[in-house]
C-alpha positions as CSV (number, residue, x, y, z in Angstrom):
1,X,34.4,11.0,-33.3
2,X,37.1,11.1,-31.3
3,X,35.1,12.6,-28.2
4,X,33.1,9.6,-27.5
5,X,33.9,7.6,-24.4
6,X,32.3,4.4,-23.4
7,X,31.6,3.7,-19.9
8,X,31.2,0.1,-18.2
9,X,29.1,0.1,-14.8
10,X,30.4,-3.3,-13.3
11,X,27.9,-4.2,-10.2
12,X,26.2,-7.0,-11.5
13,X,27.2,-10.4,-10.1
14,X,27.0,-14.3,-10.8
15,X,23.1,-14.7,-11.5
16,X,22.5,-11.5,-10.8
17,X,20.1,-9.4,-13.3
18,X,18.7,-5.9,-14.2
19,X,14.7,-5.4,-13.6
20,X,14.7,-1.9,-13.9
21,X,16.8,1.3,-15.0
22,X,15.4,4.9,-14.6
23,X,17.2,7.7,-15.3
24,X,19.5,7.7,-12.2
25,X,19.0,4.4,-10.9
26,X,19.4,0.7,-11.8
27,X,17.2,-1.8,-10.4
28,X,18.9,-5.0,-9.6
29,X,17.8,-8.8,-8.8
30,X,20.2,-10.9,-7.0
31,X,20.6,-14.4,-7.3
32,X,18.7,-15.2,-3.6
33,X,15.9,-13.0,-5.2
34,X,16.4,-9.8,-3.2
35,X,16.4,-6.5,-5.4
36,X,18.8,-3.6,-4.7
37,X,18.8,0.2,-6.0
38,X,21.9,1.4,-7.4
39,X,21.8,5.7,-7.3
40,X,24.2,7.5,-10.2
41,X,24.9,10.7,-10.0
42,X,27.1,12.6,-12.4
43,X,30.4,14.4,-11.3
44,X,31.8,17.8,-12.2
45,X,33.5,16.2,-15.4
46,X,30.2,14.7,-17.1
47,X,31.5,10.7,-15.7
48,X,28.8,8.8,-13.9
49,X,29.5,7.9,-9.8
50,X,27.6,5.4,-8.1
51,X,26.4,6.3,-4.5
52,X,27.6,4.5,-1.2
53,X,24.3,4.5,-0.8
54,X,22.2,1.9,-1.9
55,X,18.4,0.5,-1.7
56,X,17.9,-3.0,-0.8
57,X,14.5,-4.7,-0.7
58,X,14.2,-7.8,0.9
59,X,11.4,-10.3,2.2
60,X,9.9,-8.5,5.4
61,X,6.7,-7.2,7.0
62,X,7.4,-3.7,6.2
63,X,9.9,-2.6,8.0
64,X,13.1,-0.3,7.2
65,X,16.1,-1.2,9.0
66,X,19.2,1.3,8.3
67,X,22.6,-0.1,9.5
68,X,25.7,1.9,9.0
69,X,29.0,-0.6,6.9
70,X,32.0,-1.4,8.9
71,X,34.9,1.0,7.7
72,X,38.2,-0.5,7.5
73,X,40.0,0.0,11.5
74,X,42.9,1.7,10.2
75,X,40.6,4.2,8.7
76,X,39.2,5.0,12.1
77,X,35.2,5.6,12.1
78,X,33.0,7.6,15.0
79,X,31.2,5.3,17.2
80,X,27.2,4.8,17.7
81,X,24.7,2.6,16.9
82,X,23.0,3.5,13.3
83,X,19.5,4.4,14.0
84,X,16.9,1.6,13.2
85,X,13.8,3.0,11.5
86,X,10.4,0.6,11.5
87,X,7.4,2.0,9.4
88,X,4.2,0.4,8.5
């Protein structure tokens, strides 16, 4: 059929593996054992996105820390420190 597409999600990386794929996210284990959540979504035209979002689980005592990535200077970015959540 000439309608078919294939499409190639490229985010894994040297020794890096999947653990886990639902039906909008993909579970990944990184080579230093941490996992990380991937979030798809699907656009207006039917092609997957991946969120700039993503999940990271690392060794802890239950905390949540959210920290907001460094844009590019020339981009500009508003100011402010990212709120840091801790739960238990």
């Amino acid at each position: 059929m000439a309608n078919e597409v294939e499409i190639e999600i490229k985010i894994l990386k040297e020794g890096d593996e999947i653990i886990g794929l639902w039906e909008n996210r993909i579970l990944i284990r990184h080579k230093d054992g941490d996992a990380e959540f991937f979030i798809l979504s699907i656009d207006e035209n039917g092609y997957p996105r991946l969120s700039n979002k993503t999940w990271k689980i690392t060794k802890g005592d239950g905390e949540i820390h959210i920290k907001r990535k460094v844009e590019n200077k020339n981009k500009g970015s508003k100011g402010g420190n990212p709120p840091k959540v801790i739960t238990f």
